[in-house]
C-alpha positions in Angstrom: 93.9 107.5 90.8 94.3 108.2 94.7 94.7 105.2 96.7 95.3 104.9 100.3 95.3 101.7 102.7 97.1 100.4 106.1 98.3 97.0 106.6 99.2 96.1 110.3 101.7 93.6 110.7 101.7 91.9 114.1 105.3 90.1 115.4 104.6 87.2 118.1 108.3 86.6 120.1 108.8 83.6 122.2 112.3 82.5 124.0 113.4 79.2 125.0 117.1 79.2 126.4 118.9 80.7 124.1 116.3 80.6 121.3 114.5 82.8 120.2 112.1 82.8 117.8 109.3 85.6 116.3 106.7 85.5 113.4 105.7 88.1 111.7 102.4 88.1 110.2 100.4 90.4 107.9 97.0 90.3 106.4 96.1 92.4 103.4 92.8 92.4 102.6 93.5 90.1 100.1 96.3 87.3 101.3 97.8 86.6 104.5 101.6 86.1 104.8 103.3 84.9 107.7 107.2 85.6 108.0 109.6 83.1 110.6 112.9 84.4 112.2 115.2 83.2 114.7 117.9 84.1 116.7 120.7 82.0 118.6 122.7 83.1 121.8 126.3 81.8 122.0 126.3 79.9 125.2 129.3 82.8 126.0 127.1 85.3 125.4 124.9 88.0 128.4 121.5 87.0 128.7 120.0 90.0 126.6 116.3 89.1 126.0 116.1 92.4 123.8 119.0 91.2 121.1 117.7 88.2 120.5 114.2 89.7 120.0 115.6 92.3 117.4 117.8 89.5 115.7 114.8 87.4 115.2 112.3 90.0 115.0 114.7 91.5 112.0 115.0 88.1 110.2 111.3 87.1 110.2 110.5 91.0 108.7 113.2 90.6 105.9 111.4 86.9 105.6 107.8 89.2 105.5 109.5 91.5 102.6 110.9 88.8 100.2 107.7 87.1 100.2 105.4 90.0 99.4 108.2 91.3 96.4 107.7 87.7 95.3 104.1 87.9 95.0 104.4 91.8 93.8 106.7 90.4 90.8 104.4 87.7 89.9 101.5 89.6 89.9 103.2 92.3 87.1 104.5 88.5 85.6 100.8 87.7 85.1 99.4 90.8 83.8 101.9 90.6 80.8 104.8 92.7 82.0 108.5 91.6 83.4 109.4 93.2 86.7 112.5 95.4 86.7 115.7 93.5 87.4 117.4 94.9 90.8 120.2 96.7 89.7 121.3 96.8 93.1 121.1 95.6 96.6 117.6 95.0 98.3 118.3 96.9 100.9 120.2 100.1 99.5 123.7 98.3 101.1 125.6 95.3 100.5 125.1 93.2 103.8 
C-alpha cells in the first residue's frame, strides 16, 4: 500500500526584551498539535534577534516531535501492539 501526504507546520515568533517565544503548530488532517518554545538572553549577552529565534524555534519543534511520538505510540498501544522501546537517544546523539 502506497501512501503519500504533506503536513505543513507553521512557527509564529514573537520577542519581548530578551524573550523570545515561538509556537509551532501543525494540523494533520486528523489532529492539531501546537508545540511552545522559548528562549532567554543573558542581560550580558548581543542583541541577536536570529539566536533567540532558532533557540526557541528549536525547543517548540522538539516540543512538536514528542507530542506526535506520544500520540504515534499510543495509537500502536491501542491497536493491541507495544511500541519499540528506544534503545538509544531520540535524536541519534546524547544531548
Amino acid at each position: 500500500m502506497q501512501h503519500e501526504t504533506e503536513w505543513k507546520v507553521r512557527v509564529d515568533l514573537t520577542e519581548d526584551g530578551a524573550l523570545t517565544k515561538a509556537d509551532a503548530t501543525l494540523d494533520t488532517g486528523a489532529a492539531c498539535f501546537r508545540g511552545h518554545g522559548a528562549a532567554h538572553r543573558a542581560p550580558g549577552d548581543k542583541d541577536v534577534p536570529a539566536i533567540g529565534d532558532e533557540y526557541a524555534a528549536g525547543r517548540a519543534l522538539r516540543d512538536l516531535g514528542e507530542q506526535l511520538l506520544g500520540t504515534a505510540e499510543r495509537d500502536v498501544a491501542a491497536m493491541g501492539a507495544a511500541p519499540e522501546p528506544r534503545t538509544s537517544p531520540m535524536y541519534g546523539w546524547a544531548l
